[in-house]
Every structure is written in C-alpha cells, then in structure tokens.
C-alpha positions in Angstrom: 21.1 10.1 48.2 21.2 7.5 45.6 24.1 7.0 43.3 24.6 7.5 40.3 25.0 3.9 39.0 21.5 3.3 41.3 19.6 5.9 39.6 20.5 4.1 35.9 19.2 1.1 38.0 16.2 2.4 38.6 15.6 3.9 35.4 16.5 0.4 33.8 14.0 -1.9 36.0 11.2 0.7 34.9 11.5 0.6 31.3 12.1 -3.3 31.8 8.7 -3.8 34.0 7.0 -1.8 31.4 8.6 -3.5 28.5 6.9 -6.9 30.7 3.6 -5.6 30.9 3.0 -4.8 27.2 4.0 -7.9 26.2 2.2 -9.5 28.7 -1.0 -8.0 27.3 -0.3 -10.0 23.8 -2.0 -13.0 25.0 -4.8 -11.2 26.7 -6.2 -9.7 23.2 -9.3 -11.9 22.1 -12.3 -11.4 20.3 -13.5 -8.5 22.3 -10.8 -6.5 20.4 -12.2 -8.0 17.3 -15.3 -6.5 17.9 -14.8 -3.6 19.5 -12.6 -2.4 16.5 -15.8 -3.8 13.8 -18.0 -1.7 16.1 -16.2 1.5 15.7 -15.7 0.8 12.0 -19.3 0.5 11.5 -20.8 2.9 13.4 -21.9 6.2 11.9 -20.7 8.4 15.1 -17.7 9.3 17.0 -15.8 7.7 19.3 -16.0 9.6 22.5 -12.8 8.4 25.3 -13.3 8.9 29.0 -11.7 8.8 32.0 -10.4 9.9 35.6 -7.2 11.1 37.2 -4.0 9.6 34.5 -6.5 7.2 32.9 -8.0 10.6 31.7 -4.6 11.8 30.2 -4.3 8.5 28.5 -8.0 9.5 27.1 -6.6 12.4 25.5 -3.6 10.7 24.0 -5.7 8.5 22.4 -8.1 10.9 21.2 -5.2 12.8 19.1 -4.1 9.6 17.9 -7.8 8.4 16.2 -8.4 11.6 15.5 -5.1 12.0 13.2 -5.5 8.3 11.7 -8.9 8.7 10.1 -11.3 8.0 13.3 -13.2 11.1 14.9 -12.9 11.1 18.3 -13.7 13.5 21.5 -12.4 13.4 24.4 -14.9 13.4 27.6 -13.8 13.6 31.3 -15.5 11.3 33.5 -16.2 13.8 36.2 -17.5 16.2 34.0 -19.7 14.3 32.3 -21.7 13.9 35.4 -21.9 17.6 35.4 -23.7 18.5 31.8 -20.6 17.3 29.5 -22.3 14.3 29.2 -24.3 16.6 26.5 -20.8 15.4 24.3 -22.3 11.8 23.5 -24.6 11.8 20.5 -27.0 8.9 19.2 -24.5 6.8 17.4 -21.6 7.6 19.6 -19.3 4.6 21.1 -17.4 5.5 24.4 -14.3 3.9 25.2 -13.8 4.3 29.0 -10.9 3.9 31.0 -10.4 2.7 34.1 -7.6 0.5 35.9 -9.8 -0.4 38.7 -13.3 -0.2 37.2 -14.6 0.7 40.5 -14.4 4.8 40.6 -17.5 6.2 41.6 -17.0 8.4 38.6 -17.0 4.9 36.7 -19.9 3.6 38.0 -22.3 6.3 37.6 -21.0 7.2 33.9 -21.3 4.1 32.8 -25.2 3.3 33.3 -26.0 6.7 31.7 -23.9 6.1 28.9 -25.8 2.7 28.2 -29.4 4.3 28.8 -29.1 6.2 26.3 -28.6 3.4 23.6 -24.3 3.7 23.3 -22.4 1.4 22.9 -19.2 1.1 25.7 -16.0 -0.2 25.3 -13.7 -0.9 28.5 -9.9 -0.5 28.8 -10.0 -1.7 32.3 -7.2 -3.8 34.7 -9.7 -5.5 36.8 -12.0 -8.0 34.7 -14.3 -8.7 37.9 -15.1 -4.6 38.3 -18.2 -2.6 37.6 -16.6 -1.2 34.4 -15.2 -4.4 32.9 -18.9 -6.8 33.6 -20.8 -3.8 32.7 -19.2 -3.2 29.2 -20.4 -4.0 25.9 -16.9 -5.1 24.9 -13.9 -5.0 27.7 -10.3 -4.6 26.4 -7.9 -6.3 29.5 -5.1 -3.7 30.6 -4.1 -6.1 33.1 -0.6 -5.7 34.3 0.9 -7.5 37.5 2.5 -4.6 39.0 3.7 -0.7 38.4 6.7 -0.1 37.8 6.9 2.5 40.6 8.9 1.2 43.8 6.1 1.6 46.1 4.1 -0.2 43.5 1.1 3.1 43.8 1.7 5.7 40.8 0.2 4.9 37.8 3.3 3.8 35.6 2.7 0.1 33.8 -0.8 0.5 33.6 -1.2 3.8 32.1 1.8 2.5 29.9 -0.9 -0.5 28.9 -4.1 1.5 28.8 -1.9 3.8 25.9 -0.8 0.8 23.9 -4.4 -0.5 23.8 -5.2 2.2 22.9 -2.7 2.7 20.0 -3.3 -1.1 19.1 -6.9 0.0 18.0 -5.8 2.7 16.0 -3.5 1.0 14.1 -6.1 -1.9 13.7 -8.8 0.9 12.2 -5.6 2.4 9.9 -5.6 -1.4 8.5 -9.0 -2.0 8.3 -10.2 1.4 6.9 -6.8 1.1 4.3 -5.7 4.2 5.8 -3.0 5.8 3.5 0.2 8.1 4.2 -1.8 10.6 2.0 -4.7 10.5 4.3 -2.8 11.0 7.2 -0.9 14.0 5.4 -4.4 15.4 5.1 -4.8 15.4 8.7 -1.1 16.5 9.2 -0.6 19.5 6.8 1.7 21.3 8.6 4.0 18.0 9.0 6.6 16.4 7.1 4.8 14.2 5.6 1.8 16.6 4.3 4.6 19.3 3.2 6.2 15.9 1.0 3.0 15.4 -0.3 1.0 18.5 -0.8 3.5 21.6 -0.6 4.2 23.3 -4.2 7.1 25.2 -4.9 4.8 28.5 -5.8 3.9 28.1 -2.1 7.6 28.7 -1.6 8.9 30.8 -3.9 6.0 33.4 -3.1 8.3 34.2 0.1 11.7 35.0 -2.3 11.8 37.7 -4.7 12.8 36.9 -8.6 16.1 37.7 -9.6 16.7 38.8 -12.5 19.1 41.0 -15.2 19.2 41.6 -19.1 22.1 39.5 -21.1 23.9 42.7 -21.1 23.9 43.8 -18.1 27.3 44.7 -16.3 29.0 42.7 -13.4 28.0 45.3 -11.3 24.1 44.8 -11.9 24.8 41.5 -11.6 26.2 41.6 -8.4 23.6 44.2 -7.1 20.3 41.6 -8.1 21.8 38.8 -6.8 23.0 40.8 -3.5 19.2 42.0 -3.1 17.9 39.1 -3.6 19.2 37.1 -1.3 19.4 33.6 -3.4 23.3 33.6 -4.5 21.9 33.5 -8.4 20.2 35.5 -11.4 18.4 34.9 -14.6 19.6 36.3 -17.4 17.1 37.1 -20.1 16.9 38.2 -23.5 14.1 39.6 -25.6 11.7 38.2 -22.4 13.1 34.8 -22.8 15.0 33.3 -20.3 18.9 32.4 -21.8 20.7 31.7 -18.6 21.3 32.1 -14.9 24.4 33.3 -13.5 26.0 31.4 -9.7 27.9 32.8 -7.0 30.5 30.3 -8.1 29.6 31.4 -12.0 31.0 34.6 -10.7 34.0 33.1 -8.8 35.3 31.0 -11.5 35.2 34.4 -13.8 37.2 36.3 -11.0 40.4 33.5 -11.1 40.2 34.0 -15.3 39.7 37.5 -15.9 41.9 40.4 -15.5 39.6 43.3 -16.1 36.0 43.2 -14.8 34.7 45.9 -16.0 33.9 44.8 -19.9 32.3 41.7 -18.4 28.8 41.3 -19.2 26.0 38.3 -18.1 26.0 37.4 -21.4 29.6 36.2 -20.4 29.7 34.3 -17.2 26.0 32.9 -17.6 25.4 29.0 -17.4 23.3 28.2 -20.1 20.2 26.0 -20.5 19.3 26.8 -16.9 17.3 23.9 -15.2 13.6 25.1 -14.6 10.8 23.2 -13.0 6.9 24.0 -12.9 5.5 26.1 -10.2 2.7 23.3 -9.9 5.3 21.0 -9.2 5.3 19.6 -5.6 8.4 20.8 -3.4 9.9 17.5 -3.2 9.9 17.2 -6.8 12.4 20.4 -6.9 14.4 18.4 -4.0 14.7 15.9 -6.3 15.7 17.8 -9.3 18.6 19.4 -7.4 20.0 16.7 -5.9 20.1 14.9 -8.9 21.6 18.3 -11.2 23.8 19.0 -8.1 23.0 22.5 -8.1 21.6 24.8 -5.4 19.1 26.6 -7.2 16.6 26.2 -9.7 14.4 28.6 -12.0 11.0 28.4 -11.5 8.2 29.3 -14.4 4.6 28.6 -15.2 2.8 26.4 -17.3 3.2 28.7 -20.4 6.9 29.3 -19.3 6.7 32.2 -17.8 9.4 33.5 -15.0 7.7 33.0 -11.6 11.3 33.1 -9.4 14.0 31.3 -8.0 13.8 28.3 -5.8 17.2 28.1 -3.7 18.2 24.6 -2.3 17.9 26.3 1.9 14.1 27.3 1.0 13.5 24.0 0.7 15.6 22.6 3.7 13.9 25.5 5.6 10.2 23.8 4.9 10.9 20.7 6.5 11.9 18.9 2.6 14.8 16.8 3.3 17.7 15.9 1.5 
C-alpha cells in the first residue's frame, strides 16, 4: 500500500512527464502543420477525425473542439468505417487520423480507402517510419519518449500529445479564419459567453411577473404586490405613467420614521425617477446598470415606454450574468 506522500509522488512525475512531452513536441512542428492547417482552410468539406481504442476518444475531443471554433467536423471510428461508416467521408472531406503506432490493421486498411477516393489525409501519428505517417498527405509528429504510466503501456503522454495537436490546429484555424468571441458565442448559446453577448432582458423578465400598484394605494397593497411577486419591489403609477418604485428597504426606512402605518400611501415611501432600461437591451447591459446605480432592481419598458416588468439583480446572477 503506497503512502500517502508516494501517491502525490506519483501524481507529480505524471503531470511532469506529460508537461515534458508537450513541450517536447514544440520543435517537432514544421511545415506539415503549415499546410495541413491551409488545407483545411481551403477546402470546401468537413474535417472528418478518426481513430482506434484512446486515439479514438482523442478523435472525439477534437471533433467538439473544431466543431465549436468555426470548423465542421465529424467524428469517424476507424473500425467502423471498414464496416459501411466509411459512407461519413464526402468528396471534399479531409481526414485527420490518429494513430500512435501507425501500424493498426484498422490503420492500414482505412487509410488506402480514404486516399482512393480522392481525400486528402492528415496524420497525428508517434511513429514517423509507420504505415500511417509515410502514407499521409501531411503527418503531424506526436512523438513522445515515454508514457507517463509506470509500466510505460497505458496511453497517458501520447494521448496527452495527440489532444494538444489537435487543439494547436484549432487554435491555428481560430487565427487564420479571424475567429471572434461573437462567433464562438453563436456556437455556444447556452454559455456564458453567448448569454453575455446575445441574452436580452425580455428573455428574462418573461419568467417574473410585473409588479405593480396605483400612487394611492395603501401599505397593505403595497405589501401584498411586492409579496406576490416575488422581486422585493413595485412600480408605482399614476394616470398609466410610471412615477416611482417602491424597495423592501423603501419600506424599512418608513417603518423606523412612522408611527402610524395605516395613512401611509405609495405615493409616500416611493423612490422617484426610477431607473428603467429597454427590454431590447442585452442582459449584461442591466448588469451594468445596477452595479453602477447600486440598486437591486430595475424597471423594465419598451421602446415606446411602456411597462414590460421588473428585472431583479438574482435573475440575472441566476442566468449565468456575473457581477
């Protein structure tokens, strides 16, 4: 049974022989990467990513990252392409395929096929004298001089370098295509990044309901709207117009001051010159406003300025929009 300090040992040396091999794969980058990333620009297909046994789970890792940076790609297991999913590959399709030893029998049946058929292949392969590597159009060198597993058999440093090549050529075709955050928040709506960018407070506020009360309504209406609805405020209006919105700590600050509550009206205790903001506006942009106001919530209204609801500070926080 190992102890304790021996088991941070071991999970120390790994990260460190990892660590090793990516940087060891700095000076193996040449013009092969060059290409290979022009190719894929260029071309007018997909990139479709193959492999066997972990080289196939770095296939699909790759996959989601081209796919969410601006590059469609499929993922195709070697095995089954020999099996009808070869189907997958189109006319101007480029494969990448994967492979630390280059020498499956997978490998070296796929690779012909893929080639008969006019692709072109791109290799992420260890072993630059193997089938896969001399049989490649262009052959990206995973090389690394050992895993980091003890027995030096599970795939640990090279799936570690197959992933970063991989990553490597998606950041290269971010550059080269002037891939933007917007773009990625297009691929990434449900993220933080594509609610920053694209979620409106109407899509928000359509979840809350809209307080609101007349300017002489009683404490006890007041109390009763704001209690329903849930957002610790109220707008007051008068004659349709909005006047005023009336805080939980509106209603505090009353309670220290006044002896008898029941004379008060909203008219009263209401803040005046509320802060609005558009229901166009993106969500962020209502972050922004309240931080800045140092307020909680914020009255929402239309382009013609008409009451659409309340937009309370949690709603926001709730989405994903950071403080």
């Amino acid at each position: 049974m190992l102890t304790d300090k021996k088991i941070l040992q071991s999970a120390k040396e790994t990260l460190k022989i990892e660590a090793n091999s990516l940087l060891g794969l700095i000076p193996l980058l040449n013009q092969n990467f060059i290409d290979a990333v022009r190719e894929i620009y260029n071309s007018k297909g997909r990139v479709i990513v193959s492999g066997i046994g972990k080289s196939a789970n770095v296939a699909n890792k790759i996959v989601a990252t081209l796919n969410s940076t601006g590059t469609p790609a499929v993922f195709m297991h070697a095995a089954d392409a020999l099996h009808g999913d070869l189907g997958i590959v189109l006319e101007h399709d480029i494969a990448i395929v994967i492979s630390n030893s280059g020498n499956s029998p997978e490998i070296k049946v796929l690779v012909p096929f893929i080639k008969s058929r006019g692709n072109k292949v791109i290799a992420i392969v260890g072993k630059q004298d193997s089938f896969l590597a001399i049989n490649a159009d262009y052959t990206l060198n995973s090389y690394v001089e050992k895993e980091a597993c003890s027995n030096n058999l599970a795939p640990t440093s090279s799936t570690t370098a197959q992933m970063a090549i991989g990553d490597a050529l998606a950041v290269a075709l971010i550059d080269v295509r002037g891939f933007s955050s917007e773009d990625f928040a297009k691929s990434h709506p449900g993220g933080a990044l594509g609610k920053r960018l694209f979620l409106t407070v109407e899509e928000i506020i359509s979840k809350s309901g809209k307080p609101k009360v007349n300017d002489d309504a009683s404490l006890k209406e007041v109390i009763y709207e704001m209690s329903s609805k849930r957002l610790g405020a109220t707008a007051v209006f008068k004659d349709d117009q909005i006047v005023g919105m009336i805080t939980d700590g509106d209603i505090r600050r009353m309670l220290e001051d006044v002896s008898d509550v029941t004379k008060v009206k909203a008219f009263d205790i209401m803040g005046v010159n509320p802060k609005k903001i558009l229901s166009t506006s993106l969500a962020v942009d209502a972050m922004e406003l309240i931080k800045l106001n140092n307020i909680t919530q914020v009255i929402v209204v239309d382009e013609q300025g008409y009451y659409k609801g309340m937009l309370h500070l949690h709603e926001l926080i709730k989405e994903g929009i950071s403080e």
